[in-house]
N, CA, C and O of each residue as an XYZ file, in Angstrom:
600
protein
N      69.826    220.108    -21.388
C      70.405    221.290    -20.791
C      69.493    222.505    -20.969
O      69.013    223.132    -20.025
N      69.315    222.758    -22.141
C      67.892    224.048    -22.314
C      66.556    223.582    -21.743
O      65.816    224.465    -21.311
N      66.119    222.226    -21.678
C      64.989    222.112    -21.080
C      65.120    222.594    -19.337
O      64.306    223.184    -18.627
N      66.441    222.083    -19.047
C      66.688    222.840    -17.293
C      66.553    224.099    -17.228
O      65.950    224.535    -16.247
N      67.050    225.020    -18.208
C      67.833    226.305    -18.017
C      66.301    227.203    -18.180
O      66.176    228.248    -17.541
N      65.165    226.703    -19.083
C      63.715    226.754    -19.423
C      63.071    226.639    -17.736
O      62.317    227.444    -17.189
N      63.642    225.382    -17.170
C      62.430    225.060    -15.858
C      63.200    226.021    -14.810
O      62.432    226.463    -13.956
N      64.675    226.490    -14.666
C      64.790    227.185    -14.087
C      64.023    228.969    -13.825
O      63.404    229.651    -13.009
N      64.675    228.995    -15.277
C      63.736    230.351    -15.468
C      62.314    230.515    -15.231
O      61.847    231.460    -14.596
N      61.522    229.429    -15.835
C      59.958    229.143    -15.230
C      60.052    229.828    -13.944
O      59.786    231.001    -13.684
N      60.633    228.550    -12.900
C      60.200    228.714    -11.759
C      60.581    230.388    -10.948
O      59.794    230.941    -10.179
N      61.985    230.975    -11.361
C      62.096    231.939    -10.889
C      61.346    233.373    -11.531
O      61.560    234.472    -11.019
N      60.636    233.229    -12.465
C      59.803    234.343    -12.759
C      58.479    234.284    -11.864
O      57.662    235.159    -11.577
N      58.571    232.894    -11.520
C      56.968    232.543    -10.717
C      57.060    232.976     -9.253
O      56.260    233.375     -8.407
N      58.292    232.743     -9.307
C      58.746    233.123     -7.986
C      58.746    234.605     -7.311
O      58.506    234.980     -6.163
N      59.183    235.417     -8.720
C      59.504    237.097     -8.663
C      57.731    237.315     -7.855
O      57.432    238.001     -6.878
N      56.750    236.348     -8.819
C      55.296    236.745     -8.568
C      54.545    236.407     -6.999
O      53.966    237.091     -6.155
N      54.937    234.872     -7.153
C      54.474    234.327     -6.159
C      55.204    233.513     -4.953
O      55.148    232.312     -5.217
N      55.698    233.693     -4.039
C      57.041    233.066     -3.634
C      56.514    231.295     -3.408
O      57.395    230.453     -3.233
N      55.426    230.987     -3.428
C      55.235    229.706     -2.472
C      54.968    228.634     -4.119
O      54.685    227.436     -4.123
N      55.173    229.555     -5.402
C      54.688    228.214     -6.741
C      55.990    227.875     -6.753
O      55.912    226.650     -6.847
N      57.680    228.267     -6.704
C      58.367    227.070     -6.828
C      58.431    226.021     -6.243
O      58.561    225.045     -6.982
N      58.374    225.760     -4.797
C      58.308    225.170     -3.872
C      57.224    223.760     -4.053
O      57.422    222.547     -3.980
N      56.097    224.544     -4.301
C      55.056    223.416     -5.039
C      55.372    222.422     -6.271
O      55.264    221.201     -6.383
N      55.867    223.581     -7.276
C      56.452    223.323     -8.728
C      57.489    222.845     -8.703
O      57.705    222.355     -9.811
N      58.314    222.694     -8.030
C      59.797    222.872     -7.905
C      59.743    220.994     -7.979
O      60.241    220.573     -9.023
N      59.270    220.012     -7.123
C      59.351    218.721     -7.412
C      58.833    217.758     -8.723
O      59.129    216.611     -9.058
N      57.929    218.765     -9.294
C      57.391    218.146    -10.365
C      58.832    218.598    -12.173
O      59.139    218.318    -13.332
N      59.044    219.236    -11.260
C      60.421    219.631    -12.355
C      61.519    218.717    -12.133
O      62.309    218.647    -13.075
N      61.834    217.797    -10.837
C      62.716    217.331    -10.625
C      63.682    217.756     -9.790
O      64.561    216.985     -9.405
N      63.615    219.267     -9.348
C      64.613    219.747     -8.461
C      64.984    219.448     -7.418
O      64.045    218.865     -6.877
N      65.748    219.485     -6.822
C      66.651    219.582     -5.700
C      65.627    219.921     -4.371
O      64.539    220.437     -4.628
N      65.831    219.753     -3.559
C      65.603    221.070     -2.357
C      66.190    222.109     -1.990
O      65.724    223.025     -1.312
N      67.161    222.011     -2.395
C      68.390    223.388     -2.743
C      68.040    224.034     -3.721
O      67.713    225.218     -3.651
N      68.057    223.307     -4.855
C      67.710    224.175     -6.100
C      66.669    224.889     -5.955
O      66.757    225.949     -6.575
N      65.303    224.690     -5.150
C      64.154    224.914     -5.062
C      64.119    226.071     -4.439
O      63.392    226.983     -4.831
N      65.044    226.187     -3.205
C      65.123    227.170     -2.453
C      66.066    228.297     -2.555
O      66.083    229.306     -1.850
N      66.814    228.001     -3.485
C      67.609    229.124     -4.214
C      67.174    229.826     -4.861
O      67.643    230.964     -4.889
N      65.864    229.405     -5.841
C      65.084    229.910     -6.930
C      64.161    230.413     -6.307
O      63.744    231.507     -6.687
N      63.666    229.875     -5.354
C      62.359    230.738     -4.617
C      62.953    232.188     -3.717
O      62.113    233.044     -3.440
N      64.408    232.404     -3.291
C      64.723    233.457     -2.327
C      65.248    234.073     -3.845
O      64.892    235.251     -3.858
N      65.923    233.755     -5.071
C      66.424    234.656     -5.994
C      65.143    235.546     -6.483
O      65.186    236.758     -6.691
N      63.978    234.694     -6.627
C      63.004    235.477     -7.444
C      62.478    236.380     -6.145
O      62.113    237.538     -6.345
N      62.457    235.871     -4.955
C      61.384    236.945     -4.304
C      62.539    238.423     -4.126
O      62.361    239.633     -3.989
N      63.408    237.772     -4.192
C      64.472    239.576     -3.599
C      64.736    240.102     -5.023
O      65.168    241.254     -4.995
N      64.609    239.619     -6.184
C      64.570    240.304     -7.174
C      63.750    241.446     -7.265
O      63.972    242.657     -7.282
N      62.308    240.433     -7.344
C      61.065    241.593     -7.192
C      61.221    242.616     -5.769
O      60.686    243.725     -5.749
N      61.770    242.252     -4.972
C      62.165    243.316     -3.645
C      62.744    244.316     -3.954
O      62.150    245.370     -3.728
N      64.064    244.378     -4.563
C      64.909    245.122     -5.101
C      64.226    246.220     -5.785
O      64.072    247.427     -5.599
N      63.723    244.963     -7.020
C      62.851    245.863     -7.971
C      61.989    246.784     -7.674
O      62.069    247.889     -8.209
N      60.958    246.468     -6.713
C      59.437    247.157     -6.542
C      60.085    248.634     -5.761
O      59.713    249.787     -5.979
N      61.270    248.127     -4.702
C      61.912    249.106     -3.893
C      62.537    250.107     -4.487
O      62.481    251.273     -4.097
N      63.135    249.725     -5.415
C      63.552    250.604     -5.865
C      62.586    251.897     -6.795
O      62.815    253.098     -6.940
N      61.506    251.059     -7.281
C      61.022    251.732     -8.520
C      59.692    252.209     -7.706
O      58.989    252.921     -8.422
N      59.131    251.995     -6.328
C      57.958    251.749     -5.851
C      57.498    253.084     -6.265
O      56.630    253.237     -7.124
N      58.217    254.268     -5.511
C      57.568    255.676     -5.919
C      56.743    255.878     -7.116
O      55.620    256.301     -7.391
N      58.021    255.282     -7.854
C      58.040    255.919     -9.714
C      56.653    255.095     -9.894
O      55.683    255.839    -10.042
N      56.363    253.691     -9.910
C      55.488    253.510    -10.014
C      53.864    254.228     -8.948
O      52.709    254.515     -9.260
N      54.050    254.233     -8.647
C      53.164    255.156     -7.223
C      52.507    256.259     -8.605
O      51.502    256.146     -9.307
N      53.704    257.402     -8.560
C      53.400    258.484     -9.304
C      52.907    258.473    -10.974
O      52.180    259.275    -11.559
N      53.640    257.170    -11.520
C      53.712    257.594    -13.046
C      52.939    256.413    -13.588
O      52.539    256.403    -14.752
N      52.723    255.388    -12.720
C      52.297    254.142    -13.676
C      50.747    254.422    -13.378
O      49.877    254.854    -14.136
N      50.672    253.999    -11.892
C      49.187    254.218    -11.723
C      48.158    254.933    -12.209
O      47.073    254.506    -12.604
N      48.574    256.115    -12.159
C      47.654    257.361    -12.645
C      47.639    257.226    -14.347
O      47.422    258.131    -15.153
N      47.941    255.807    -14.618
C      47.628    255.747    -16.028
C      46.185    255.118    -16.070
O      45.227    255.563    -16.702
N      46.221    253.879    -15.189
C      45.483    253.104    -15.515
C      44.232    254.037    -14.246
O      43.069    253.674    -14.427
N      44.348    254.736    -13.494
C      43.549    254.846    -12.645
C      43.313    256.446    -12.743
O      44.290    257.075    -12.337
N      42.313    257.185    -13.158
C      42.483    258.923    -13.343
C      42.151    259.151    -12.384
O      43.185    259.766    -12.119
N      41.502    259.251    -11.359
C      41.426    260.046     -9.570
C      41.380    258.499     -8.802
O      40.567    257.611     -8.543
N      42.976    258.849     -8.610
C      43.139    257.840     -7.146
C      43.001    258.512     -5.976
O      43.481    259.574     -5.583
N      42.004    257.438     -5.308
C      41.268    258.129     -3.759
C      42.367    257.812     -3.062
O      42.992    256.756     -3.166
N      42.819    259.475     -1.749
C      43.615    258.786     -1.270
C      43.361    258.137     -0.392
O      44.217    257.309     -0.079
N      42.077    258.195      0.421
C      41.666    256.863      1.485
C      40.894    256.083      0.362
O      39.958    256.588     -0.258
N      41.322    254.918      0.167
C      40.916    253.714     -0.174
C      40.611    252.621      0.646
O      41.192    252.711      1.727
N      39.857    251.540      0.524
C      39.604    250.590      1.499
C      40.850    250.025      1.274
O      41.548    249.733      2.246
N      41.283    249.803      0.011
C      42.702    249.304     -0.122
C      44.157    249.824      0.546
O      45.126    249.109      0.803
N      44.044    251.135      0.733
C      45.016    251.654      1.301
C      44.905    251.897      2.755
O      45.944    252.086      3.386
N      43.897    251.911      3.286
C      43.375    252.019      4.614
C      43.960    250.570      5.242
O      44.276    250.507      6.430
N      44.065    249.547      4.448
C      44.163    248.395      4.946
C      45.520    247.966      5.094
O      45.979    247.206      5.946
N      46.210    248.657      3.984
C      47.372    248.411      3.761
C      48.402    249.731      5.062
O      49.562    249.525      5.420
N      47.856    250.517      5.346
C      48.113    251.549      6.752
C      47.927    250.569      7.767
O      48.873    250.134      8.425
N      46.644    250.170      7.938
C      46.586    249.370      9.208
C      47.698    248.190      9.222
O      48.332    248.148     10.276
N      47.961    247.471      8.495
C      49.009    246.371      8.233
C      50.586    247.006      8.593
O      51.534    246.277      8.885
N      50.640    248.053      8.536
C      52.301    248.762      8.662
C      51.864    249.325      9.837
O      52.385    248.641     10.718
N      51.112    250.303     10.416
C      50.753    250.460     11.771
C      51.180    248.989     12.710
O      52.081    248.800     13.528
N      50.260    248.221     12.259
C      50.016    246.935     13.392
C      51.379    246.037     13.677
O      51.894    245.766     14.761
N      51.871    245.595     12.073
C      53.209    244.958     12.791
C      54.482    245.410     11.857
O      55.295    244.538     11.552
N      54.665    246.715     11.413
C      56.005    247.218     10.938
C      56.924    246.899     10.134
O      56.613    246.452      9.029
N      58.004    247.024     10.431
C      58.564    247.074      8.890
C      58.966    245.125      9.074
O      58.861    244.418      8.071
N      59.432    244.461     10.533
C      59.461    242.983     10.374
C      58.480    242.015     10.266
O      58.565    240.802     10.074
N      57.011    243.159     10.508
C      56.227    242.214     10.663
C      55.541    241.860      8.910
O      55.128    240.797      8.446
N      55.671    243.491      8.155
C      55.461    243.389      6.808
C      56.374    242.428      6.186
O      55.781    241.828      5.290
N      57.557    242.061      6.314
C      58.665    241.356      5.604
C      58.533    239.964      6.040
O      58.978    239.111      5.272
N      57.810    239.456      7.528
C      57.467    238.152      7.464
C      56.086    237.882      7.017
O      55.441    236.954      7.505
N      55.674    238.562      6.225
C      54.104    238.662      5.938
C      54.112    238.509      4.664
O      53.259    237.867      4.051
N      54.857    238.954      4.275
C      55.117    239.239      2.201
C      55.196    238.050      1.945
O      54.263    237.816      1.177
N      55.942    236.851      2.191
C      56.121    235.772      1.077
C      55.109    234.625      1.438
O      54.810    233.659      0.736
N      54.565    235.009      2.920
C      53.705    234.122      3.106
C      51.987    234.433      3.237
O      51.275    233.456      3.472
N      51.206    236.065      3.054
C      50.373    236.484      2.779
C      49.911    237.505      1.356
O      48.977    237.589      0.558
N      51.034    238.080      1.604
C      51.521    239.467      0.034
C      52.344    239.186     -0.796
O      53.447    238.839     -0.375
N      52.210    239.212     -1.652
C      53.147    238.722     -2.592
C      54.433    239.687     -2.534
O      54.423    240.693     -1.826
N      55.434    239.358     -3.245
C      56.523    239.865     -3.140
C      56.823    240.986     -3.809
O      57.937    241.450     -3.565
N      55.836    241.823     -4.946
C      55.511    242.962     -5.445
C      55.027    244.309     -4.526
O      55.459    245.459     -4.442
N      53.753    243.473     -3.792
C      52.603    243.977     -2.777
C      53.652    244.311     -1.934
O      54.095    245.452     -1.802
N      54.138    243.102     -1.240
C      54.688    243.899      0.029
C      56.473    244.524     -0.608
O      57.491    244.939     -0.055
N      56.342    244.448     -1.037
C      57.573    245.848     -1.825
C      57.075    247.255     -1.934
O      57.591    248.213     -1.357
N      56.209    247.294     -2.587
C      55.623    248.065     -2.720
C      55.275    248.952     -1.251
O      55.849    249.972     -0.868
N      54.289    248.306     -0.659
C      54.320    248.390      0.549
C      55.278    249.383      1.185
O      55.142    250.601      1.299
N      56.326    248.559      1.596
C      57.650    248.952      2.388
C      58.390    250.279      1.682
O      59.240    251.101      2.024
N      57.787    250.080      0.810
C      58.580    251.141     -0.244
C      58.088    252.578     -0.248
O      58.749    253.615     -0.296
N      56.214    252.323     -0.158
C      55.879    253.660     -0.207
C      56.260    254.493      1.191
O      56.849    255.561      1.363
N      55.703    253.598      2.047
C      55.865    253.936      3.591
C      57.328    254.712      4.112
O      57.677    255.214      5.181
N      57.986    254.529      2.760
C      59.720    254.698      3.401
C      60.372    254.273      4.281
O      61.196    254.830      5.007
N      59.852    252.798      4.219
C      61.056    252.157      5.652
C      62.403    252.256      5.332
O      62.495    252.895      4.284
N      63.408    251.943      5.721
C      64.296    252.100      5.414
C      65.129    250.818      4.315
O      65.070    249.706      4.840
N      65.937    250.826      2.784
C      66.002    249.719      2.165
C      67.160    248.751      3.161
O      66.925    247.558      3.350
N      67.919    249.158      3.520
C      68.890    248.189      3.797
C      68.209    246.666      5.289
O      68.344    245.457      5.477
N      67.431    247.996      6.013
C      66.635    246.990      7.015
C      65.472    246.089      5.926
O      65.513    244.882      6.165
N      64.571    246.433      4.914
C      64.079    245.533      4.255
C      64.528    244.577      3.298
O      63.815    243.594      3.094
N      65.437    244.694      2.773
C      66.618    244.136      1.938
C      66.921    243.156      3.077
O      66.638    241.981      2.840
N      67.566    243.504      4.540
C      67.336    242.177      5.623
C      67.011    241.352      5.765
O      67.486    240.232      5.580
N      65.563    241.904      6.356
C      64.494    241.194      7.095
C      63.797    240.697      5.257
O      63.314    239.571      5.369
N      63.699    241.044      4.261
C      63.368    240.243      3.335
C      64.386    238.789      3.079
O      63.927    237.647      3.050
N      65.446    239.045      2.955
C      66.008    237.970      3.009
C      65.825    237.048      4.206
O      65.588    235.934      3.737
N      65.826    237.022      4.860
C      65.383    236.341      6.456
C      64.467    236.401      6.233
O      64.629    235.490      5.421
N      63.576    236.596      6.146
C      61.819    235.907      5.711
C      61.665    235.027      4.515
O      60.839    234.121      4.404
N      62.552    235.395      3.633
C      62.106    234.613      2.465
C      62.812    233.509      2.510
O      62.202    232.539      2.058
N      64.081    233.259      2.962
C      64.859    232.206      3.379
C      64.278    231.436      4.056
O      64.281    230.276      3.644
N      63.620    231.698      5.217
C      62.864    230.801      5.847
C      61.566    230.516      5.346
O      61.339    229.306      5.359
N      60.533    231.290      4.860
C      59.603    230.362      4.540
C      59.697    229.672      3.028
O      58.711    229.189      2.473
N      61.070    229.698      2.427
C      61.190    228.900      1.656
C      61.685    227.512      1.713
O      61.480    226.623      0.887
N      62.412    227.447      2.880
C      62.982    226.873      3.418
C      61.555    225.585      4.379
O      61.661    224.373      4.566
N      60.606    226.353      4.697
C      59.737    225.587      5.394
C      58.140    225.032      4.426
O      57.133    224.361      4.654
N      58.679    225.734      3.404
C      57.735    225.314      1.856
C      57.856    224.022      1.741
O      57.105    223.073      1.964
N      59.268    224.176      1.232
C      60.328    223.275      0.542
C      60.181    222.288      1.209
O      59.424    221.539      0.591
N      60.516    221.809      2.241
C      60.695    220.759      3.275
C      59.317    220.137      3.294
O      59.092    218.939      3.120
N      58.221    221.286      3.576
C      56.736    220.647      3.908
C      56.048    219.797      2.300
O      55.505    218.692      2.297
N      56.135    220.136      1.829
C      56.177    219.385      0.312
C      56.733    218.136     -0.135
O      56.291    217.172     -0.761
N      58.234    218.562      0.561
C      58.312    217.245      0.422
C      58.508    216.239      1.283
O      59.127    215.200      1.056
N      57.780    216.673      2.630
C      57.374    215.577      3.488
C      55.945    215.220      3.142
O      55.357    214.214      3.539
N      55.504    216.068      2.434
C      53.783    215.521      1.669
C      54.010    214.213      1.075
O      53.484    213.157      1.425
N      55.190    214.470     -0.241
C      55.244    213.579     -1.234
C      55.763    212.419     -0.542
O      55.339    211.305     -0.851
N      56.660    212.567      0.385
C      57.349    211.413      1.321
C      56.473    210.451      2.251
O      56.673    209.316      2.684
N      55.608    211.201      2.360
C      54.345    210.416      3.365
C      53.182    209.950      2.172
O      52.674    208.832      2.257
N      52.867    210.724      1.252
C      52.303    209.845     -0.029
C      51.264    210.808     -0.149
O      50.419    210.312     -0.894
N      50.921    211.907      0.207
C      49.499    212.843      0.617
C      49.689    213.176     -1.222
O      48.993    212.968     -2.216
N      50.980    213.768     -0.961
C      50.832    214.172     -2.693
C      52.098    213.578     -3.404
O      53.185    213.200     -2.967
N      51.380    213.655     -5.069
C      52.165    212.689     -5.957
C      53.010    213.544     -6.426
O      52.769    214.734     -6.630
N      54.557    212.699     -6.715
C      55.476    213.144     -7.312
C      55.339    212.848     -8.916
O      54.914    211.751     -9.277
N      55.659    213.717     -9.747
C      55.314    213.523    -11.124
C      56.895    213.048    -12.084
O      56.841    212.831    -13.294
């Protein structure tokens, strides 16, 4: 029972980070495809919530710790403009779990001020589905034999 309650937690902290390691991880633990995909949409809207909520605060108070003159054109931020210019607040939210991590594109959405309840949405509907198409593709890997089940 604690060794589950251990692989659960694993996977959903990995998840807060990276949305696509439960999905991978998730069969070598033994899980479900449900289970897999519950843990992969809990951790990514956690960190959503989280980054959204706190994105500013971090913006203003964290950064300027580790960084003493932040440029405000950066190649980094220049890039991250062009990305919200080009495809917006649905195109950032189907982009996050499958290019940006789920911090990044919080962050993201957050500084820009889209609005939370439309990203809180369209995050859930993105992350649902490409967890959903993780999950499945994995384990039609292991089902066809490409990759081993442990």
């Amino acid at each position: 029972m604690l060794a589950t309650l251990i692989n659960y937690l694993w996977l959903y902290f990995l998840a807060c980070l990276k949305s696509i390691l439960p999905p991978l991880l998730g069969p070598a633990f033994g899980l479900s495809n449900l289970e897999i995909i519950v843990i992969t949409v809990a951790g990514l809207m956690t960190s959503v919530v989280l980054f959204n909520f706190l994105g500013e605060r971090i913006k203003a108070q964290v950064i300027p710790i580790f960084i003493k003159k932040p440029k405000k054109f950066s190649p980094k931020s220049r890039r991250m403009v062009r990305i919200w210019r080009k495809y917006g607040i649905v195109g950032v939210c189907f982009l996050t779990p499958l290019v940006l991590s789920p911090p990044g594109g919080a962050l993201l959405v957050a500084t820009v001020g889209a609005p939370r309840r439309q990203v809180f949405l369209y995050m859930l509907i993105f992350g649902v589905f490409w967890a959903v198409v993780w999950t499945f593709s994995v384990d039609w890997l292991i089902q066809i034999g490409l990759v081993g089940k442990r």
